[in-house]
DRENVO-121694 format. One line per field, with one value per residue (C-alpha): x, y, z; residue in one letter. Coordinates in steps of 0.25 Angstrom, whole numbers, plus 5000, padded with zeros to 4 digits. Layout:
BEGIN
c1 = c(X|...)
c2 = c(Y|...)
c3 = c(Z|...)
residu = c(A|...)
This chain:
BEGIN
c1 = c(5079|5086|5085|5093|5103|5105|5107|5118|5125|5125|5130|5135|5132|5129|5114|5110|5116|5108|5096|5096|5100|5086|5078|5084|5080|5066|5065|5069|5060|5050|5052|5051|5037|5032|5036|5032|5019|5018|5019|5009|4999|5003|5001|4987|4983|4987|4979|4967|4966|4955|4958|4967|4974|4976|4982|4993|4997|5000|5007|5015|5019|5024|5031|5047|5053|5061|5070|5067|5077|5081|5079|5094|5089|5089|5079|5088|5090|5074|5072|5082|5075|5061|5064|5070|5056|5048|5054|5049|5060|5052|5046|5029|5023|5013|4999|4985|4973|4959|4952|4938|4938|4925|4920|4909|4915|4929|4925|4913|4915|4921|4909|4910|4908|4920|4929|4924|4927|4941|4943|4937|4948|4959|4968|4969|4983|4992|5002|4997|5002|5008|4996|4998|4981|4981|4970|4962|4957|4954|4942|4938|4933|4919|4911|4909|4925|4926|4917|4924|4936|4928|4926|4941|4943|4933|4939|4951|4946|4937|4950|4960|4970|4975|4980|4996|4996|4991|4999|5012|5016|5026|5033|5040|5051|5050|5061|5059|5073|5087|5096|5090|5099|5092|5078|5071|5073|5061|5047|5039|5027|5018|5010|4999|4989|4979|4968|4976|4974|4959|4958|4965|4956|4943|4950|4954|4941|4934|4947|4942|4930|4931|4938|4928|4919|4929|4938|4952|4961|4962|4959|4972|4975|4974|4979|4971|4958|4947|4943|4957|4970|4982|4976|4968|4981|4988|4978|4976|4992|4990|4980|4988|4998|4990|4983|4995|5000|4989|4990|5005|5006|5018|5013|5026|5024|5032|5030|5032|5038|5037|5049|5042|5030|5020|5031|5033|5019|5021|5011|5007|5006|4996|4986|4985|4981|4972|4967|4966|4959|4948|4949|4944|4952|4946|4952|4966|4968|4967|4976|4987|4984|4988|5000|5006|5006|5010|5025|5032|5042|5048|5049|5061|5067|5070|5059|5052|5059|5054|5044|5045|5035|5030|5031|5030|5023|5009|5008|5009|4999|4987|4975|4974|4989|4987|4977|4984|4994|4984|4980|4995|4997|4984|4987|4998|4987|4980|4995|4999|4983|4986|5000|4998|5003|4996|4989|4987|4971|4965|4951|4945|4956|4967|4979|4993|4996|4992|4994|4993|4998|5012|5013|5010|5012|5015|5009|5011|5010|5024|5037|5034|5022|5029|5039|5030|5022|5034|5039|5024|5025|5040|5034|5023|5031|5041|5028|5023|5038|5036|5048|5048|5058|5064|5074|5059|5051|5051|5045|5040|5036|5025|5024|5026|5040|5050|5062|5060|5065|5077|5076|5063|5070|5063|5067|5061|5069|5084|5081|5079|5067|5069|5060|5058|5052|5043|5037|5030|5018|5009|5015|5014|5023|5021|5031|5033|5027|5014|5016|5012|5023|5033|5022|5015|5030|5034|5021|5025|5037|5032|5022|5034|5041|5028|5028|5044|5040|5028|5035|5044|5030|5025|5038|5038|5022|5023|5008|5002|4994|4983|4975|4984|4995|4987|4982|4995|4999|4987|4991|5006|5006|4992|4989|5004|5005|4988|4990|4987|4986|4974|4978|4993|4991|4980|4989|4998|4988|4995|5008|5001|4995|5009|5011|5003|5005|5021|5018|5010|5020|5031|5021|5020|5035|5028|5037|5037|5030|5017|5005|4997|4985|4987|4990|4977|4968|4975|4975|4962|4970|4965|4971|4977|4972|4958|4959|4968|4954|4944|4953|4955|4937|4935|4946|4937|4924|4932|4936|4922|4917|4925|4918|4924|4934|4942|4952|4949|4937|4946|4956|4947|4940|4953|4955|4944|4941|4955|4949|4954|4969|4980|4977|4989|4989|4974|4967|4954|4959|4966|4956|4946|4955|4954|4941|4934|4929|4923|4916|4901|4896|4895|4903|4917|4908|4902|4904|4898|4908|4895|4894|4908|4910|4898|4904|4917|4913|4908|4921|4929|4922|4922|4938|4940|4933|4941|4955|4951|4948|4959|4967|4961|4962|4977|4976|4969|4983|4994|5003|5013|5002|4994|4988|4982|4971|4966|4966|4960|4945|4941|4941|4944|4959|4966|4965|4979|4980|4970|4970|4983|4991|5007|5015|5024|5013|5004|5017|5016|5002|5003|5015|5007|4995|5003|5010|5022|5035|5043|5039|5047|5045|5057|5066|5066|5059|5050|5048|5037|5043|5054|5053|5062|5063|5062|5066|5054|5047|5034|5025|5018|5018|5010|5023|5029|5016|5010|5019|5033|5037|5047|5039|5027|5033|5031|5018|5005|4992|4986|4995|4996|4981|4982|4979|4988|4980|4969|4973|4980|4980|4986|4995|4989|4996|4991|4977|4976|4982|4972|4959|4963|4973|4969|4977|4980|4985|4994|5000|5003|5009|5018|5022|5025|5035|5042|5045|5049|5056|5065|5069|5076)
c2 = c(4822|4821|4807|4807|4817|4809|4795|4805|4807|4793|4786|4794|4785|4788|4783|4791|4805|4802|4799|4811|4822|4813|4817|4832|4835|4830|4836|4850|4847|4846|4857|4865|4858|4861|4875|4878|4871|4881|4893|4887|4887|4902|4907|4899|4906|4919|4920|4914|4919|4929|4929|4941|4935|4923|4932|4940|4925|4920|4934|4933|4917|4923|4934|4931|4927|4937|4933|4941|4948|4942|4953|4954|4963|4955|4957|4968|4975|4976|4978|4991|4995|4996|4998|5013|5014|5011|5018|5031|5042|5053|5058|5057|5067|5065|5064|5067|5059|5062|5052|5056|5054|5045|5043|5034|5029|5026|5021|5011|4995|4989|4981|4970|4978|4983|4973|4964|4977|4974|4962|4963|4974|4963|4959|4943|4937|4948|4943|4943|4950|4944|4936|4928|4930|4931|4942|4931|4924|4936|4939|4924|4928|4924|4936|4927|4930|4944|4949|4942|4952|4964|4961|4961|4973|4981|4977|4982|4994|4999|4994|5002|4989|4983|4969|4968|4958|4963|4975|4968|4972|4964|4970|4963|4971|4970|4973|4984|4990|4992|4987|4973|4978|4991|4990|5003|4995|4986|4990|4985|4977|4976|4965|4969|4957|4959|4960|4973|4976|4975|4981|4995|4992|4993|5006|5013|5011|5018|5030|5030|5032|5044|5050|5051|5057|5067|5069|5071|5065|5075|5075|5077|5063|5052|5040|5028|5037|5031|5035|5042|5037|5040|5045|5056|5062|5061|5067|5076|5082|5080|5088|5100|5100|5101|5113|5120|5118|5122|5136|5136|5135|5125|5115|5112|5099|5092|5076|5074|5060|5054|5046|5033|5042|5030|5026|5040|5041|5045|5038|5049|5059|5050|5047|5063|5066|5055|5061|5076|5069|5067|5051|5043|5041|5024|5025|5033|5022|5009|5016|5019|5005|4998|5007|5007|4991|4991|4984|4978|4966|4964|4951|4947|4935|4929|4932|4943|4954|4959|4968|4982|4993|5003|5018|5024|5024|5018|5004|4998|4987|4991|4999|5009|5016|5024|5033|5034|5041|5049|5055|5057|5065|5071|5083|5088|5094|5103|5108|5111|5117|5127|5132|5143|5138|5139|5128|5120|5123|5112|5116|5120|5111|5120|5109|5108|5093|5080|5067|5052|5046|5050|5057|5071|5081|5096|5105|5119|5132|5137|5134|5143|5137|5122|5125|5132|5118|5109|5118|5113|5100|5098|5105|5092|5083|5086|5088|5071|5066|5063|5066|5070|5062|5074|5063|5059|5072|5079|5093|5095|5107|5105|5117|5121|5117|5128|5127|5129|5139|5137|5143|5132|5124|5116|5111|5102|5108|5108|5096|5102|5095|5090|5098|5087|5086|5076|5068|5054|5055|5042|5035|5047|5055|5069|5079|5093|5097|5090|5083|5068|5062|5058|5052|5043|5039|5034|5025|5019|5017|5010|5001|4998|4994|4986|4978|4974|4970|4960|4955|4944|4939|4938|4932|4921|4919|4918|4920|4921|4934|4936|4944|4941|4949|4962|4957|4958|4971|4978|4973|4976|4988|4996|4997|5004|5015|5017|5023|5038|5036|5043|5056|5057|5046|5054|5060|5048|5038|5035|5030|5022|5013|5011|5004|4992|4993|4991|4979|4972|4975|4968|4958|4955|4958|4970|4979|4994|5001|4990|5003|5003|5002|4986|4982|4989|4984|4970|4969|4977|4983|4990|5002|5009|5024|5017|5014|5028|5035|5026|5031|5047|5046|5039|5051|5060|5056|5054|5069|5072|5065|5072|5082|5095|5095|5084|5084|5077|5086|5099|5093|5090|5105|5112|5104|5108|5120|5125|5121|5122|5119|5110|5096|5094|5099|5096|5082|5082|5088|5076|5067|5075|5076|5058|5055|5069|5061|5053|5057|5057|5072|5081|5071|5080|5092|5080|5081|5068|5057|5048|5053|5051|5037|5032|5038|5032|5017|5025|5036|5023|5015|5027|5030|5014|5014|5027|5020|5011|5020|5026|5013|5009|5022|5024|5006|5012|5023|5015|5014|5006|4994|4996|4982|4981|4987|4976|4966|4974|4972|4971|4978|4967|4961|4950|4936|4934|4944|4937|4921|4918|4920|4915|4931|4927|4926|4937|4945|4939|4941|4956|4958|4953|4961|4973|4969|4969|4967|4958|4946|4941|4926|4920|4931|4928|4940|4938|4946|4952|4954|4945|4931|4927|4912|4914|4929|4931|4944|4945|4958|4951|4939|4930|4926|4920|4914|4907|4909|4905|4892|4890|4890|4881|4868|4875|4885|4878|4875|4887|4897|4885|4889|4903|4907|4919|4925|4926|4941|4948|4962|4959|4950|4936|4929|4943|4944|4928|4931|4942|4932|4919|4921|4908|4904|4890|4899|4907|4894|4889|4902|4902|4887|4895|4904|4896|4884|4897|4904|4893|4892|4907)
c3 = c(5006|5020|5020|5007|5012|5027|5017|5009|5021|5025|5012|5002|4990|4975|4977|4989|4984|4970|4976|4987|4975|4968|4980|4983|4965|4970|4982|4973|4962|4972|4980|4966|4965|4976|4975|4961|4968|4979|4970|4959|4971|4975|4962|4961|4973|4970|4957|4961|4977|4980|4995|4999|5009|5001|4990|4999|5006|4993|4989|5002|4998|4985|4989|4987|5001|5009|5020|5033|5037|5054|5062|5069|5081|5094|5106|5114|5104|5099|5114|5116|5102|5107|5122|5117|5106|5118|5129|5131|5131|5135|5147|5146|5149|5163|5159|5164|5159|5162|5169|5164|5150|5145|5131|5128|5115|5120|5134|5132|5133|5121|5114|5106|5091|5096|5098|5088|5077|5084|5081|5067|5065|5067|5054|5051|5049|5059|5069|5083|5096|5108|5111|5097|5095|5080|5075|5070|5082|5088|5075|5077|5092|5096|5102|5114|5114|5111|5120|5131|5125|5126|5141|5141|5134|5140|5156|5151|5144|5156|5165|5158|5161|5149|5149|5148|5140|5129|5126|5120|5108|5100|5091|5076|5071|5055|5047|5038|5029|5033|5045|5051|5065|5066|5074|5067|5054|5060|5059|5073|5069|5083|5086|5097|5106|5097|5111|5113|5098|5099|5111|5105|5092|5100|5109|5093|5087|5100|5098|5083|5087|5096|5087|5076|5087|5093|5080|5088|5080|5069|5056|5050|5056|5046|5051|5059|5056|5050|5036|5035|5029|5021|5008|5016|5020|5009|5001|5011|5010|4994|4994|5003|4995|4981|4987|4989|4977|4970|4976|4973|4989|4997|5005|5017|5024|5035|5033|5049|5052|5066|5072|5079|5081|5084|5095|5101|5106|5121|5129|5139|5128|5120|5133|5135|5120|5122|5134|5129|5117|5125|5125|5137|5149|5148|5133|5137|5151|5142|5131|5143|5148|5136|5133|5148|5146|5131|5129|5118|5112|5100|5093|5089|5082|5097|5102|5110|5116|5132|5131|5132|5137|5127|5134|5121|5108|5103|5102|5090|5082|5088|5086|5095|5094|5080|5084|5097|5090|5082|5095|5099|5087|5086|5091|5081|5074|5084|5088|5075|5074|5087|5081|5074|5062|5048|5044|5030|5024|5016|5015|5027|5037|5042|5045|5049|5047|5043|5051|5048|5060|5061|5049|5050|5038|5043|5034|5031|5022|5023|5028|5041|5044|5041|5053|5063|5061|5062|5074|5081|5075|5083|5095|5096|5093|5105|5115|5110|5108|5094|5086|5071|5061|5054|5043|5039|5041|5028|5024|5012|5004|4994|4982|4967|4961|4967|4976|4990|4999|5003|5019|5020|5031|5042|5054|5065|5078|5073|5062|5048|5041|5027|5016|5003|4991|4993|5006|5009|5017|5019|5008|4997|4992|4992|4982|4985|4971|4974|4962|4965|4954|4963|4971|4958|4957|4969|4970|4957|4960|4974|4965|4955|4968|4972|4959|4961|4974|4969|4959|4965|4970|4956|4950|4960|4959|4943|4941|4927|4923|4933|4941|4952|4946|4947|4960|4965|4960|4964|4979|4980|4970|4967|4980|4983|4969|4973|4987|4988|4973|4973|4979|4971|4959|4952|4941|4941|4936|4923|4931|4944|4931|4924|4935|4935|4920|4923|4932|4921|4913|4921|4924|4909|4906|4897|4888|4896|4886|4886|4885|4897|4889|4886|4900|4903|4893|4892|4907|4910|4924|4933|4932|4946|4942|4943|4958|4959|4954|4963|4974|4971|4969|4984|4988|4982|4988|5002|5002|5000|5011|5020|5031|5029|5040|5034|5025|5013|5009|5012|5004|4991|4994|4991|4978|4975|4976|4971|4956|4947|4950|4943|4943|4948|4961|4964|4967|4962|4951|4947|4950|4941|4929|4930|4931|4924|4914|4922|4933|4935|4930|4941|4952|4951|4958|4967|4984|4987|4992|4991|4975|4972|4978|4969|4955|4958|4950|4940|4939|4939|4929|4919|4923|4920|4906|4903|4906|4898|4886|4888|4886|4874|4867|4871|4865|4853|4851|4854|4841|4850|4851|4840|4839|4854|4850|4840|4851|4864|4861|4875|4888|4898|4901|4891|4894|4897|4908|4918|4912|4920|4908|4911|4911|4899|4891|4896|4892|4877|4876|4880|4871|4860|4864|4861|4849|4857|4846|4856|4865|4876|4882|4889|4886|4872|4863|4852|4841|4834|4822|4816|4822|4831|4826|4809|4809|4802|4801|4806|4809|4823|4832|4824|4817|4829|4836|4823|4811|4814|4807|4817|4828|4823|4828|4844|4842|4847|4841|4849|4838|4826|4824|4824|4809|4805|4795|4806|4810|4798|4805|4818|4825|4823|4836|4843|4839|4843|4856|4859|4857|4859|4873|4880|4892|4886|4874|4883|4887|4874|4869|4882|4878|4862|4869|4875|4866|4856|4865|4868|4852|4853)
residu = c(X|X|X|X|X|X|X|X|X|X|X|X|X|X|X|X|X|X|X|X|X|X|X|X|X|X|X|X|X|X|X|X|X|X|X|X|X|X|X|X|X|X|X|X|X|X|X|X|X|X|X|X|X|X|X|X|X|X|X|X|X|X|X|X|X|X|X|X|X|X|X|X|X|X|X|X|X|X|X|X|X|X|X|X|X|X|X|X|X|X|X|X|X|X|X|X|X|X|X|X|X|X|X|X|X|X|X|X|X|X|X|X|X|X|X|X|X|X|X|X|X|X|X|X|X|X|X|X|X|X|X|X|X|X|X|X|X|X|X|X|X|X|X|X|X|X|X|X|X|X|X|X|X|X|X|X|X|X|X|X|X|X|X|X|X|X|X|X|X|X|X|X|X|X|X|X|X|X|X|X|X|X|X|X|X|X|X|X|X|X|X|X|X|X|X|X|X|X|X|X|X|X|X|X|X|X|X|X|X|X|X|X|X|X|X|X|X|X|X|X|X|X|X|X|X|X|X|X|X|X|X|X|X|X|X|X|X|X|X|X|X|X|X|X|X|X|X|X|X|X|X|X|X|X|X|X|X|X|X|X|X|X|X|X|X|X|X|X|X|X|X|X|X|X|X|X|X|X|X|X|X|X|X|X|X|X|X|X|X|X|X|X|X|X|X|X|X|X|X|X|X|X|X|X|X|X|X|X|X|X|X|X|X|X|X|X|X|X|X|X|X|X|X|X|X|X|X|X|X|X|X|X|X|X|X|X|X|X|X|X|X|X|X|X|X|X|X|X|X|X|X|X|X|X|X|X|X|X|X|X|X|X|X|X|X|X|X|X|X|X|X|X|X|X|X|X|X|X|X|X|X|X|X|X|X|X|X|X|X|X|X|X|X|X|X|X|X|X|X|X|X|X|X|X|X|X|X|X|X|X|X|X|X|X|X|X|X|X|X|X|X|X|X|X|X|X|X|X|X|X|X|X|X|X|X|X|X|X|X|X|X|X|X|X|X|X|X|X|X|X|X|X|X|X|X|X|X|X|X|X|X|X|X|X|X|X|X|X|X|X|X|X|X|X|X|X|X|X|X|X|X|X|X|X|X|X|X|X|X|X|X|X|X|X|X|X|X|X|X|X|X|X|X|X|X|X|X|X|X|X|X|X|X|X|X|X|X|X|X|X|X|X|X|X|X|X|X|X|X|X|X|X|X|X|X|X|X|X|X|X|X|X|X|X|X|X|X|X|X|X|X|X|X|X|X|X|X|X|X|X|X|X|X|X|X|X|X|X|X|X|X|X|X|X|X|X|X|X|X|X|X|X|X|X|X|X|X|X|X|X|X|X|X|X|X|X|X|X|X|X|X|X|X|X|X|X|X|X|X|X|X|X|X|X|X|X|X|X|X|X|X|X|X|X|X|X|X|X|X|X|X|X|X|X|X|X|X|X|X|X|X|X|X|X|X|X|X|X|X|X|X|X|X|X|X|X|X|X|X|X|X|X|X|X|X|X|X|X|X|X|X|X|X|X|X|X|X|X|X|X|X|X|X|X|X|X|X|X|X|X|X|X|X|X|X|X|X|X|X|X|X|X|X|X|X|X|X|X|X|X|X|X|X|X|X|X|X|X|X|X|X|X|X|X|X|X|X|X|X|X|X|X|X|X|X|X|X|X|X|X|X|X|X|X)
């Protein structure tokens, strides 16, 4: 091609413009080739991949390109950004460490269990630090070399010097929303050396460790603790709320957010709560000593910018720095324990707040007790030079429909708080009337948003009916309308499924009022309440296993000993009321975690078989499709959903399943009853697919052979379709179509 256009622009005759536009069609045609190539072999991998990382690469290779947006901020300006972050403003405190302090589990050598447990902790494919060691070599280290590490690691820990090198931290803005110019519109992604990163893995595991021994980071903290997440907390609050609105009770609550609190941890401050904490004074120096040589740069789209010292804040991208926050903020509790205020009671626990990392959730009986608490909660904040962000900081009062008083006002010093209706916490909505409604909708709505999302990947990837449609959607869409579903979604079973029925349905092109009941039998789905109830059982049997002073079990103790109550305001309840007819006799009464976990197969397998009933029945009563029920005649799914079936004719084939009176290919629409080439009358399908004399010169042998007398009751092409759907078959009806098609 740029021989032909130098030659044009040497001699500008007939014969060498012809013959470079003859080579620059070919070139094009064989660009298109190659491309249509390229996606053939993507959507062949995509279907018949088993590999998980195979699957998401070829996702990612699908996915629409987006242009990046060129980050405008030069080097200065990220420099004067983070220089003012970094800088501390305030004046530390002066300290005093002991000296003294030993603990045999902190202070021992490294051993190699250890370190290699480090390594194996270490995710494939991430983006190295300074060093440019990917994670990768490090796993593929002989023992010879890691225990020449160790050696290393255990000078410096005995030492209490920490090599300057390896404390760099470089940090990639990522655009997030808004105004490119503005750097608080960027999210910091930080890229630690990953020796520093296995060094302050070994030093968490050891914290961990002598924390389960010595229980002082609190129980009410549960973030970065093992065998505790997100869902304990939010059924924890849930939980609150429902037992005061069962005694017709309020419930006030100040969702607390932090300003940068991960970056307004003051160093001093940190080492004497770790000191008062009992921690060893070995564990405390080798901390301060990689905290007093930590810096940072900022990659930029020149380069690097100098580095700069961090005075303040917990690093970020490494192991160590959540649960160094945890101990900073660890003492909120026992402050708000030694104020004199009134505390919440579920069970036998008396408690003021709730913590996942910097989320903290003030509660309180009454409007009085809510601002003697937040009075406390300011008073800390101001002592640790953490600062409340009172735009995002909402109150919260949860009770029966009724206004609220008027003179309820709150106020942190001078700023007046803002009292909603509703409030976000760890990902899930909490309304004011304890109804979970607002909640099941705003999760729909993010799975709707979900689908929108994947749905450019699926145009682009063409595929035909197959498993890996539902593959897809059970990675980019169940697993967002699932989270917490368990603890909110239990009445709200029906419309988490319309979801996956409404992506089939756009799938197929499927009219909006295609029954449920067809794309669950004709499809066999899995439908999403089944997982919802797996889940709500492990809850149980997790509440149960709890010892008594942890919350879980208190929770479940007051559900259950305040029955009977409305279902609505009461957990188990609503679990009960799903699976009653069920569960093993006697297991409801059961207190055995060991028990319930081993019923769960069996509870499912019977709430399976019962959805399925269910299905058939409401098949069986349907007088808007009565003749489905003359060709289900099995429980497994249709051939044409699993075979690889081209979607235009999956569509046709479902539309004829359910005696569907239009069918539209090509956007041309047939109908069921007058012809649209002879105007004849007719009373089904078979008219058009084997009768029509007008079309017998394009309809293939597969149809020519049908004898129309074969089903006098029913719709002859329908019956056919429903035992003979071969996939050769499907492609000769597509062929039908569109020769037909093409005659309108």
């Amino acid at each position: 091609m740029k021989t032909k256009l130098r030659r044009i622009r040497t001699s500008k005759s007939d014969a060498v413009i012809n013959d470079y536009y003859s080579a620059k069609k070919l070139y094009k045609l064989e660009l298109q080739k190659c491309r249509q190539t390229y996606l053939e072999n993507l959507r062949s991998k995509l279907i018949v991949t088993r590999s998980s990382s195979d699957f998401w690469q070829t996702v990612r290779a699908l996915r629409p390109y987006r242009a990046r947006i060129t980050c405008p901020i030069v080097k200065h300006q990220w420099s004067t950004y983070y220089e003012d972050i970094l800088r501390s403003k305030l004046i530390s405190p002066n300290i005093t460490l002991s000296n003294d302090k030993f603990d045999d589990d902190l202070d021992q050598p490294f051993n190699l269990q250890e370190l290699k447990k480090a390594v194996n902790h270490l995710k494939r494919n991430k983006a190295p630090g300074a060093d440019a060691f990917v994670n990768e070599i490090w796993r593929s280290l002989s023992d010879a070399c890691l225990k020449e590490l160790l050696t290393f690691f255990n000078k410096i820990y005995s030492s209490g010097e920490f090599p300057f090198e390896w404390t760099q931290v470089t940090i990639t803005p990522l655009f997030k929303k808004e105004d490119p110019n503005n750097p608080k519109n960027y999210r910091p992604i930080s890229l630690v050396m990953t020796k520093l990163k296995l060094f302050t893995t070994i030093l968490n595991n050891r914290r961990l460790h002598w924390n389960k021994k010595t229980k002082f980071i609190t129980g009410l903290q549960a973030a970065y603790q093992p065998t505790m997440g997100c869902l304990n907390h939010i059924f924890l609050l849930y939980s609150i709320i429902l037992k005061q609105l069962r005694s017709n009770s309020k419930l006030y609550c100040l969702f607390v957010d932090l300003s940068g609190a991960f970056d307004s941890v003051t160093h001093n401050i940190l080492w004497q709560k770790m000191d008062n904490a009992g921690i060893s004074s070995k564990f405390i120096k080798c901390v301060i000593a990689i905290y007093s040589q930590a810096k940072t740069c900022i990659k930029t789209k020149t380069g690097l910018t100098e580095l700069m010292k961090i005075n303040i804040g917990v690093l970020q991208g490494e192991s160590l720095s959540p649960t160094l926050f945890n101990i900073f903020i660890n003492d909120i509790i026992a402050t708000l324990d030694s104020s004199f205020t009134v505390p919440i009671k579920i069970g036998e626990r008396l408690l003021h707040a709730i913590l996942y990392a910097d989320d903290v959730i003030i509660l309180a009986y009454s409007a009085e007790s809510l601002k003697r608490k937040i009075d406390v909660m300011k008073k800390f904040f101001t002592q640790n030079h953490l600062q409340l962000n009172s735009d995002k900081s909402k109150i919260v009062i949860f009770r029966k429909p009724g206004g609220r008083p008027k003179n309820e006002n709150f106020f942190w010093g001078n700023t007046k708080l803002e009292c909603t209706n509703e409030s976000k916490y760890l990902g899930v909505l909490f309304s004011q009337s304890g109804s979970n409604t607002r909640t099941a909708k705003n999760f729909i709505g993010r799975g709707k948003t979900a689908i929108s999302s994947l749905w450019p990947l699926m145009v682009k990837a063409r595929l035909p009916l197959s498993k890996t449609h539902f593959a897809l959607f059970n990675s980019m869409v169940r697993s967002v309308v699932t989270y917490g579903a368990e603890i909110w979604g239990l009445g709200h079973l029906d419309g988490i499924d319309n979801l996956q029925h409404y992506f089939v349905k756009k799938l197929l092109r499927l009219p909006n009022n295609t029954p449920g009941f067809f794309l669950n039998l004709d499809f066999r789905l899995k439908q999403i309440r089944i997982d919802i109830v797996r889940s709500a059982l492990k809850l149980w049997a997790k509440c149960l296993q709890q010892n008594e002073s942890n919350l879980l079990l208190n929770c479940y103790s007051d559900m259950w000993e305040e029955l009977p109550a409305k279902q609505k305001f009461n957990w188990s309840l609503q679990l009960h009321f799903i699976l009653k007819d069920h569960l093993p006799e006697g297991l409801w009464n059961c207190k055995s975690p060991i028990v319930i976990r081993k019923a769960i197969p069996e509870i499912i397998s019977k709430y399976e078989i019962s959805l399925t009933v269910l299905d058939v029945e409401r098949m069986k009563q349907s007088s808007q499709f009565p003749l489905y029920e003359h060709v289900k005649l099995h429980d497994y799914a249709e051939e044409y959903t699993n075979n690889l079936t081209p979607l235009k004719i999956a569509n046709l084939i479902a539309r004829i399943r359910m005696g569907s009176q239009l069918i539209h290919f090509n956007d041309v629409t047939l109908r069921r009853d007058i012809c649209n080439f002879c105007s004849q009358f007719s009373r089904n399908w078979s008219h058009i697919f084997l009768e029509c004399h007008l079309l017998s010169d394009h309809r293939p042998a597969s149809l020519s052979n049908i004898n129309s007398s074969q089903y006098p009751i029913i719709d002859t092409f329908w019956c056919h379709l429903i035992t003979n759907m071969k996939k050769d078959f499907a492609s000769e009806l597509n062929c039908f179509l569109e020769k037909i098609t093409t005659l309108m």
